[in-house]
GUMI-754768 format. One record per residue: residue number from 1; x, y, z of N, C-alpha, C in turn. Coordinates in Angstrom, 1 decimal. Layout:
<rs>
> NUM X Y Z X Y Z X Y Z
...
</rs>
This chain:
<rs>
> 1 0.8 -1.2 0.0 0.0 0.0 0.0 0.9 1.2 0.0
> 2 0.1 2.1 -0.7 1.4 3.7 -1.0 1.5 4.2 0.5
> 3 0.6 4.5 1.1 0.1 5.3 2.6 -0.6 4.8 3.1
> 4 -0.5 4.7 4.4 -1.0 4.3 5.5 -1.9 5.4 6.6
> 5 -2.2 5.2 7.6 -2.3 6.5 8.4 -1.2 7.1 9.1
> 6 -0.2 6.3 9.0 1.1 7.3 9.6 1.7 8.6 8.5
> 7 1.3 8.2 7.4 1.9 8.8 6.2 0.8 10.1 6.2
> 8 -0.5 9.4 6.7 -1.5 10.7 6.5 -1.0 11.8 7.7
> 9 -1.2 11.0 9.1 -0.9 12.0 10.2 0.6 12.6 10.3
> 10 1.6 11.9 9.7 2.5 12.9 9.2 2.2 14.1 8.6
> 11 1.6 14.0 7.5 1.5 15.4 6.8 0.5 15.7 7.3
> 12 -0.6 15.8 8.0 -1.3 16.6 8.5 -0.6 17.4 9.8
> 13 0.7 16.8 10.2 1.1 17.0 12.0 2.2 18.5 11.1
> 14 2.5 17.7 9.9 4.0 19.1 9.6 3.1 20.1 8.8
> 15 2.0 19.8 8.3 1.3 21.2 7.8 0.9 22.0 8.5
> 16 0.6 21.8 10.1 0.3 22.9 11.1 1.5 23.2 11.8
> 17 2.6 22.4 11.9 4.2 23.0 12.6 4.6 23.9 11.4
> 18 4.4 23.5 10.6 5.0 24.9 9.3 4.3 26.0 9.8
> 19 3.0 25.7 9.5 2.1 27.1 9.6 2.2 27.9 10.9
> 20 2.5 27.3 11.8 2.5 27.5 13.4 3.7 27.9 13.4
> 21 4.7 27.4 12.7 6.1 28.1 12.8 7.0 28.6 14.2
> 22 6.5 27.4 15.2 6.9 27.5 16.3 7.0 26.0 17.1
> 23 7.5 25.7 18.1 7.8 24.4 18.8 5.9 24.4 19.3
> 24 5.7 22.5 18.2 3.9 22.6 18.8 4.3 21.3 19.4
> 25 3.5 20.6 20.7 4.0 19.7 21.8 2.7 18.5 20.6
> 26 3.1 17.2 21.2 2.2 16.5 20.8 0.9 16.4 21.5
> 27 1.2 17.2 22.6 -0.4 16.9 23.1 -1.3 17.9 22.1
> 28 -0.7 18.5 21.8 -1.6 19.9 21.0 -1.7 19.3 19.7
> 29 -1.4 19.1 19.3 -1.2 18.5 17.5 -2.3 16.9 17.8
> 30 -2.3 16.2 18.6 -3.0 14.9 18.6 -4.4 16.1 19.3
> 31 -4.7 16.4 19.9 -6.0 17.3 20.0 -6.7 18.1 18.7
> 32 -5.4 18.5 18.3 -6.0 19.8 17.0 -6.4 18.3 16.0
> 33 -5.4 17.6 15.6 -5.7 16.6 14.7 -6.8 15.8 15.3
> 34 -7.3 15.3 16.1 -8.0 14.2 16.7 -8.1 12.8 16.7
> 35 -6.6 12.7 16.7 -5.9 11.2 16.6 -5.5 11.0 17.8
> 36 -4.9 9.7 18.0 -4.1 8.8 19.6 -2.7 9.9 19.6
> 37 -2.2 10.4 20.7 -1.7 11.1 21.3 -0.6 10.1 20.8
> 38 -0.3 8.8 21.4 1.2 8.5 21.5 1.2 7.4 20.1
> 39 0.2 7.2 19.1 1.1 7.2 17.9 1.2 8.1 17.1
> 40 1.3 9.3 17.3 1.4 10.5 17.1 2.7 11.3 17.4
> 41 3.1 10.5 18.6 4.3 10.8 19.1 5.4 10.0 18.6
> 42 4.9 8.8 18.2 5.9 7.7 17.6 6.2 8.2 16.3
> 43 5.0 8.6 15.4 5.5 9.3 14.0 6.4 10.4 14.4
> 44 6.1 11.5 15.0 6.9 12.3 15.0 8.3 12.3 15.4
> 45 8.8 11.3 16.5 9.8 10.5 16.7 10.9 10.0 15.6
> 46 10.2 9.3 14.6 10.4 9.0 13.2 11.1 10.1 12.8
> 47 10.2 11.0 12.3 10.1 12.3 11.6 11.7 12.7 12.2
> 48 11.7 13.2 13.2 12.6 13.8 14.6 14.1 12.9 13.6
> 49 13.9 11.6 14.1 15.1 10.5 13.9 15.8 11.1 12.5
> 50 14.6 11.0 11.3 15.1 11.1 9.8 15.6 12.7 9.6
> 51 15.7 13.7 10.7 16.0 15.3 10.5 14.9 16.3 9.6
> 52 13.5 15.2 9.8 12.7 16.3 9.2 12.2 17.4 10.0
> 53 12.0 16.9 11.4 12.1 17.5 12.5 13.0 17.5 13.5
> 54 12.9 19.3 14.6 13.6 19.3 15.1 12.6 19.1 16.5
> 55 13.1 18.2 17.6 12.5 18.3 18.9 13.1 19.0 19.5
> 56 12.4 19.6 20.2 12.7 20.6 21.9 12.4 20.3 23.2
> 57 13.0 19.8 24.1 12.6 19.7 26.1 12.2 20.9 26.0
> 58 11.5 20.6 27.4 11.1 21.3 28.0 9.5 21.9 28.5
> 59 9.1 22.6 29.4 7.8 23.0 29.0 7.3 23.9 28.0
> 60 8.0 24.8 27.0 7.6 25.3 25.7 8.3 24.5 24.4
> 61 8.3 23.0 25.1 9.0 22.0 23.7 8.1 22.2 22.7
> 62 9.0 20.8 22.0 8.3 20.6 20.9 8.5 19.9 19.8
> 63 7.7 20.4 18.4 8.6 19.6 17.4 8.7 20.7 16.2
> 64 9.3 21.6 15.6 9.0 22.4 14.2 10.3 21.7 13.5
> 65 10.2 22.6 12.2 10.3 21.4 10.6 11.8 22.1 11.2
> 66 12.9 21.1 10.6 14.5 21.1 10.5 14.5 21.6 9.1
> 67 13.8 21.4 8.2 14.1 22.3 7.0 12.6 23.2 6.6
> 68 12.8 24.1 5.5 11.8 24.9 5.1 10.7 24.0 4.5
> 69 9.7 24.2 4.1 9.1 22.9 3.7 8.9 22.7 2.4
> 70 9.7 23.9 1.7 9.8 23.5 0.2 11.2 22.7 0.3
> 71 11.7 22.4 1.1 12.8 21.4 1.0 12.6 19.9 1.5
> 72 11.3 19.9 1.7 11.3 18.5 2.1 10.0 17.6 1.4
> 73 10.6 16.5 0.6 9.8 15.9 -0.4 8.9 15.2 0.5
> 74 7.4 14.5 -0.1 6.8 14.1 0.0 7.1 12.5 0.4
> 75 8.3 12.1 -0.3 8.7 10.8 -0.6 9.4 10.7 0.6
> 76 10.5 11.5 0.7 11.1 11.7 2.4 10.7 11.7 3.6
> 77 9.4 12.3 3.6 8.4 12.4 5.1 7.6 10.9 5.2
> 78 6.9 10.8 3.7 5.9 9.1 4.2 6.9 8.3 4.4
> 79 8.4 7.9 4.1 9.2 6.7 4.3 9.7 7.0 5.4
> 80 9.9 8.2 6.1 10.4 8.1 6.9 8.9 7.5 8.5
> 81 7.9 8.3 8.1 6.7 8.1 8.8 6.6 6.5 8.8
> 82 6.6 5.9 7.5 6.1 4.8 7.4 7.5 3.6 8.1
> 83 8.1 4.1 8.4 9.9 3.6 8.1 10.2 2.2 7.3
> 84 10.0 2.7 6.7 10.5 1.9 5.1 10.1 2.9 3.8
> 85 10.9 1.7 2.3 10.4 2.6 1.6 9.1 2.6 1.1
> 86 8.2 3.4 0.5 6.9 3.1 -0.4 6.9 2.7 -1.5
> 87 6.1 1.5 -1.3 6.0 0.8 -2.9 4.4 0.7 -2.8
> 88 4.1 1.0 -4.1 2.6 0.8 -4.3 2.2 -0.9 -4.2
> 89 3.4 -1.7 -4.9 2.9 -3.0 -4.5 3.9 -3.9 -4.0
> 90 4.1 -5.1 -3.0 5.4 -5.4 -2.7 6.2 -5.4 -3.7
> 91 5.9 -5.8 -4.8 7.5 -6.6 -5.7 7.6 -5.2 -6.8
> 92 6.7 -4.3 -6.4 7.1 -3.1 -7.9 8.1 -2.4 -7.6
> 93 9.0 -2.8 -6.7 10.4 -2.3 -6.8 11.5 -3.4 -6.8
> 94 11.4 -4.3 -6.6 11.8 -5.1 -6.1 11.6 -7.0 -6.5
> 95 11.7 -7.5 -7.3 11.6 -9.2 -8.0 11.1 -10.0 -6.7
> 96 12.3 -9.8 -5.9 12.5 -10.6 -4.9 11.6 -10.4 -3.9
> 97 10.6 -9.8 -3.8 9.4 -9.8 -2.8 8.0 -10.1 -3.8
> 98 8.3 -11.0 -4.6 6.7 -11.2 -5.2 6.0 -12.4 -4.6
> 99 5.0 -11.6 -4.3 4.1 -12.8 -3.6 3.5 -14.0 -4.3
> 100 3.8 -13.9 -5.4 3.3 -15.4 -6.0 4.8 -16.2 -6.8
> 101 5.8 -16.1 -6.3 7.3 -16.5 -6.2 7.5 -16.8 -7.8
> 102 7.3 -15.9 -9.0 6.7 -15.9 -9.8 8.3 -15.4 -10.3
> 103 9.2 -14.0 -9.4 10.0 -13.8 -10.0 10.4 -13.1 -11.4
> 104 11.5 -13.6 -11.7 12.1 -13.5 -13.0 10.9 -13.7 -14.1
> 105 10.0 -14.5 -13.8 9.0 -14.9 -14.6 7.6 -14.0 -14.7
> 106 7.5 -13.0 -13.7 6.3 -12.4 -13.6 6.0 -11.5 -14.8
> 107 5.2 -11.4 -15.5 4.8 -10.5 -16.7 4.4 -9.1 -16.3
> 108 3.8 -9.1 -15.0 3.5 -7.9 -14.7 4.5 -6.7 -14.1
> 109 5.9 -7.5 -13.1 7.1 -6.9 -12.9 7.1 -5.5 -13.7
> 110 7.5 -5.7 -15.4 8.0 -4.2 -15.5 7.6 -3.4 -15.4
> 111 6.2 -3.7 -15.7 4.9 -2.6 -15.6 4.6 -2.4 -14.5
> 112 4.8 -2.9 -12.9 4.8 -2.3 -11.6 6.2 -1.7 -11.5
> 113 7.4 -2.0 -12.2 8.7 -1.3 -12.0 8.4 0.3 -12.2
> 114 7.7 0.1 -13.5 8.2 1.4 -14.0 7.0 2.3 -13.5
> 115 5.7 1.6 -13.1 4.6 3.1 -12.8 5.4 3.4 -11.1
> 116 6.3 2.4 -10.5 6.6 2.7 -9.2 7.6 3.9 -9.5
> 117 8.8 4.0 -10.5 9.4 4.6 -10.5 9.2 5.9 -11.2
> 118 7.8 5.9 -11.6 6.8 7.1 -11.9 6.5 7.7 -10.8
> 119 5.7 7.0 -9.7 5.5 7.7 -8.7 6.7 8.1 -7.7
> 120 7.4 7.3 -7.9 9.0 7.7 -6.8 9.5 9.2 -7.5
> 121 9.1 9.4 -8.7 9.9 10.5 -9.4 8.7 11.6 -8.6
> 122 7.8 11.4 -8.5 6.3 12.5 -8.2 6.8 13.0 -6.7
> 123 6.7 11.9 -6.2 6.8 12.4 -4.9 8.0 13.1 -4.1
> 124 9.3 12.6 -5.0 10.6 13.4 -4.8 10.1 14.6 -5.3
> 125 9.6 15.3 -6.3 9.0 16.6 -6.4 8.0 17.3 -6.0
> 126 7.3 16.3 -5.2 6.3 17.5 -4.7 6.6 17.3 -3.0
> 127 6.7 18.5 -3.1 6.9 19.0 -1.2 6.0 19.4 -0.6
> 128 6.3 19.4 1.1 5.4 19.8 1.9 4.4 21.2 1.7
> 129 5.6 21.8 0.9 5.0 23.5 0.6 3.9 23.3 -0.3
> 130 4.2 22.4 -1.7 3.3 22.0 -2.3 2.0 22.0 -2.0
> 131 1.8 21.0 -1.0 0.1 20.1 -0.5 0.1 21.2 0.7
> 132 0.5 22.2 1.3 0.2 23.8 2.0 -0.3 24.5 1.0
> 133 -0.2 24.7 -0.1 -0.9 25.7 -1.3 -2.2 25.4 -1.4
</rs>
């Protein structure tokens, strides 16, 4: 699957830390959003680990973006949210994960190769600033 819900609440959590443009705590961002507090905190964790975010201690902590958000792809945030990479289908990047052990032999392979490496090219270009417009 391309996205999950961590990939959604990711970019819902960094389109209001951009806009907010200040250190926002998870308690506030799982309220404004109206999702579970602490897998909310585990995405952003992620996020944090991969330098898409920067965390702050303390009682005015937090989390805002480590880069501008025209600098940070689409493709960068879901893999890092999701931690792995996104493939639309197991084996469309990859032979060696086809679920019907089909392989070298599978007819459908190139044609999941190449719409995958269609969307890998999409999503390296479109940025957080992007889906803020």
């Amino acid at each position: 699957m391309l996205f999950t819900r961590a990939s959604e609440y990711a970019l819902l959590a960094l389109v209001i830390i951009a806009k907010e443009n200040k250190p926002l705590g998870t308690d506030y961002l799982s309220k404004r959003l109206n999702i579970s507090r602490s897998f909310l905190a585990k995405i952003l964790q992620a996020l944090a680990k991969k330098e898409i975010l920067k965390s702050y201690k303390g009682a005015t902590g937090g989390f805002m973006l480590a880069k501008p958000p025209e600098m940070l792809s689409i493709k960068e945030i879901t893999s890092a949210a999701e931690g792995k990479t996104i493939n639309i289908f197991d084996c469309s990047s990859d032979q060696t994960h086809c679920p019907s052990n089909q392989g070298d032999f599978c007819t459908l392979w190139p044609f999941l190769n190449r719409l995958q490496k269609e969307v890998d090219t999409f999503l390296d270009q479109l940025t957080l600033q992007d889906i803020m417009e």
